[in-house]
C-alpha positions in Angstrom: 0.0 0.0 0.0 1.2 3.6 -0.5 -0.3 6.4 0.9 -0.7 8.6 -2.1 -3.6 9.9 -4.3 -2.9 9.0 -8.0 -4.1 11.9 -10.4 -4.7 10.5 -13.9 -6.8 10.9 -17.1 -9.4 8.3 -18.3 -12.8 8.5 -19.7 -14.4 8.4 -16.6 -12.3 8.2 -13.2 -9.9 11.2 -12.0 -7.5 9.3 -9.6 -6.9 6.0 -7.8 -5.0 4.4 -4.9 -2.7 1.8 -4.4 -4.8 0.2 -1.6 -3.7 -3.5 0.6 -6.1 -5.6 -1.6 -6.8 -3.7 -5.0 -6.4 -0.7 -7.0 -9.7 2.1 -6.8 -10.7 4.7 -9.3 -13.1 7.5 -8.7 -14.5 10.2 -10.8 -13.8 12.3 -7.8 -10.5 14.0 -7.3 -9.0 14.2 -3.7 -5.8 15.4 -1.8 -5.4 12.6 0.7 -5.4 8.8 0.8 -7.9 8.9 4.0 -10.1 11.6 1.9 -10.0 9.0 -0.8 -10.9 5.7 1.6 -13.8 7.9 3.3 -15.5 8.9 -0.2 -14.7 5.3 -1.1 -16.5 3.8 1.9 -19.6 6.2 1.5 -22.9 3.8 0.5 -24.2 6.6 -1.4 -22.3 8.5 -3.7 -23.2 9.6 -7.2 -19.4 9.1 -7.8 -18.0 6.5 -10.6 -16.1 4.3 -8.9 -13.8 0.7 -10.1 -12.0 -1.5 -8.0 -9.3 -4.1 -9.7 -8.5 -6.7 -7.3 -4.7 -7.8 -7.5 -5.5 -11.3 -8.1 -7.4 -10.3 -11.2 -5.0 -9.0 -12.9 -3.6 -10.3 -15.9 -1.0 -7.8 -17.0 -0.1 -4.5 -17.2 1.3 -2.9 -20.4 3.0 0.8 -21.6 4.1 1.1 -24.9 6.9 3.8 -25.7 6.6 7.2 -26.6 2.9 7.0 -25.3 1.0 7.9 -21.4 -2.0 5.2 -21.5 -1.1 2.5 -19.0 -3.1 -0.3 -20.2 -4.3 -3.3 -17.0 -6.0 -5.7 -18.1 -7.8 -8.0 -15.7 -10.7 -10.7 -15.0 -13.7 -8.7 -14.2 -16.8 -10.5 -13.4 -17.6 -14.0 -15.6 -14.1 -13.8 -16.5 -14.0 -11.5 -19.1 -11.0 -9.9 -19.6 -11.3 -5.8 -19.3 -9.0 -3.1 -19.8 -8.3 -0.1 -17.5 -6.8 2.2 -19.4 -5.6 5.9 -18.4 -2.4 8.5 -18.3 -1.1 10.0 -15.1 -1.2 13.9 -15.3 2.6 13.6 -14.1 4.1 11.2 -16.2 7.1 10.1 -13.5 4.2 8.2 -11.5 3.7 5.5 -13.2 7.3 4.0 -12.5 5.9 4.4 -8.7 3.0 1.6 -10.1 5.7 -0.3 -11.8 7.8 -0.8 -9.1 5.1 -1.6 -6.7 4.0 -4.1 -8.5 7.6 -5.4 -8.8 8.4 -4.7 -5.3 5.5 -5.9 -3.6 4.1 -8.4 -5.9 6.8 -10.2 -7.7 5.4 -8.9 -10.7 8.3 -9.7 -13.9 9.1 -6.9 -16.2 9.5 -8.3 -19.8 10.7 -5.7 -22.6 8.6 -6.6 -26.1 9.0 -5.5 -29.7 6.1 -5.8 -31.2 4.8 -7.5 -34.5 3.6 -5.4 -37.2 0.8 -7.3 -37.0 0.1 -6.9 -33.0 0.9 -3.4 -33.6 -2.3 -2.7 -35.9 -4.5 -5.1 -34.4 -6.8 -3.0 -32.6 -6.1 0.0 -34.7 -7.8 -2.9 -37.1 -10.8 -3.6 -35.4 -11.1 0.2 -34.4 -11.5 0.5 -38.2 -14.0 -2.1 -38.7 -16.3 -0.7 -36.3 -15.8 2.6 -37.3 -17.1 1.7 -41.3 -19.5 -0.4 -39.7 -21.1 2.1 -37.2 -20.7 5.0 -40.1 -22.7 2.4 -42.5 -25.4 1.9 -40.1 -25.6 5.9 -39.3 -26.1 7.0 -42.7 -29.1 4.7 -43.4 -30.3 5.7 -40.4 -29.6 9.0 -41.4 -31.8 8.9 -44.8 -34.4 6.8 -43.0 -34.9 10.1 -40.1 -34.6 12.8 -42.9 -37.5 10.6 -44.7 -39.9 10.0 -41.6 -39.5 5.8 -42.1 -37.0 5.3 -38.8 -39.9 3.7 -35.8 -40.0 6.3 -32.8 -37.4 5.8 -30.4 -38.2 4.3 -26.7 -34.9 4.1 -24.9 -33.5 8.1 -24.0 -30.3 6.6 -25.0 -31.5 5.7 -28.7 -33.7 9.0 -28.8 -30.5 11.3 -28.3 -28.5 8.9 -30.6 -31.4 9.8 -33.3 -30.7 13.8 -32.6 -27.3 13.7 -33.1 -28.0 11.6 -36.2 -30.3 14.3 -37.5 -28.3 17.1 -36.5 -25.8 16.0 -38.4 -27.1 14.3 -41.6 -26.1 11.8 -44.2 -23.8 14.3 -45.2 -22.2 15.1 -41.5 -22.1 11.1 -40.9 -19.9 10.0 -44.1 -17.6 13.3 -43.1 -17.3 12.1 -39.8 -17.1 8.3 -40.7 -14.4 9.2 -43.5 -12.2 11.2 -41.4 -11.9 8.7 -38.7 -10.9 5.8 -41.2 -8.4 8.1 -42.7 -6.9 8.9 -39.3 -7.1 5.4 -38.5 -5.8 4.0 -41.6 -2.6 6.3 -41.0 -2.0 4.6 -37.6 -2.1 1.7 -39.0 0.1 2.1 -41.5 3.1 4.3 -39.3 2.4 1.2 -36.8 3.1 -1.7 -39.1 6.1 0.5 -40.3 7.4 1.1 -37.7 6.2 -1.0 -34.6 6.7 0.3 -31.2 8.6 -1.4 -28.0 6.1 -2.3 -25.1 7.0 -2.9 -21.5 4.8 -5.7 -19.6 4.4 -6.2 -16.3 3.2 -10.0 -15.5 2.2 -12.0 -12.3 4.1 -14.3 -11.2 1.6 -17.2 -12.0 1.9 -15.9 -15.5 
């Protein structure tokens, strides 16, 4: 355990602690480690919070010359989920390295990457990107000519605005410029593929 508030930069938490039993993210931000355990303990909070057990945890990753920390983990009916976020002061995350090393006999293993296993995700990132822009555009035509069934769900009613808003037009813009960016880190990836640091359990 060390008694420090983490500040980092995900979709949806603002900091985490190195706790006996786990690692916890919060959306909250605090200045203490007892500030942090109190909101933590609090039945009712409005506050998005994660807990990654250490026994969970399948590996943790950092590729070079980029922030994201990548831990990927067993969540529940063993599915394996990624955590991924950036400390806002980028010396921190040797402090999680070398816990994990220190404390649990985690093994550092230095990887070059396949060109392959450098664009994989960057790949499916890119199918579902065409697929989702494919789907958007009919939807698109389908709103602009009054055949697209009323929406029930809030989530699919504000998906239907933005879909409006933007137009058959405004979805192939976005849809295209999204491919093209991804398409271009795919191919400076396979060109040139990145080193990755791992961090495993010893069980591993």
């Amino acid at each position: 355990m060390i008694d420090k508030v983490f500040a980092i930069s995900e979709n949806k938490i603002s900091s985490f602690i190195i706790d006996e039993n786990s690692l916890k993210f919060s959306s909250q931000n605090f200045n203490t480690f007892t500030a942090f355990q109190d909101a933590w303990n609090k039945k009712l909070s409005l506050a998005t919070k994660v807990e990654v057990k250490y026994d969970s945890i399948k590996s943790i990753k950092k590729e070079e010359n980029d922030d994201d920390v990548y831990i990927t983990y067993k969540a529940i009916g063993g599915i394996s989920v990624d955590c991924v976020f950036s400390f806002k002061d980028q010396n921190e995350d040797e402090v999680l390295f070398n816990y994990f090393i220190r404390e649990h006999f985690y093994q550092k293993v230095d990887e070059a990457l396949t060109p392959f296993k450098a664009i994989q995700n960057y790949l499916i990132g890119l199918f579902a990107t065409v697929g989702v822009t494919v789907f958007s555009y009919y939807e698109a035509i389908g709103i602009a000519n009054g055949t697209v069934e009323e929406a029930h769900s809030r989530k699919t009613r504000q998906f239907n605005n933005i879909i409006e808003l933007l137009g058959d037009k405004g979805v192939i813009l976005i849809g295209t410029g999204v491919s093209l960016f991804l398409l271009y880190k795919i191919w400076t990836r396979y060109k040139n593929p990145p080193n990755q640091i791992r961090f495993l359990p010893p069980n591993r």
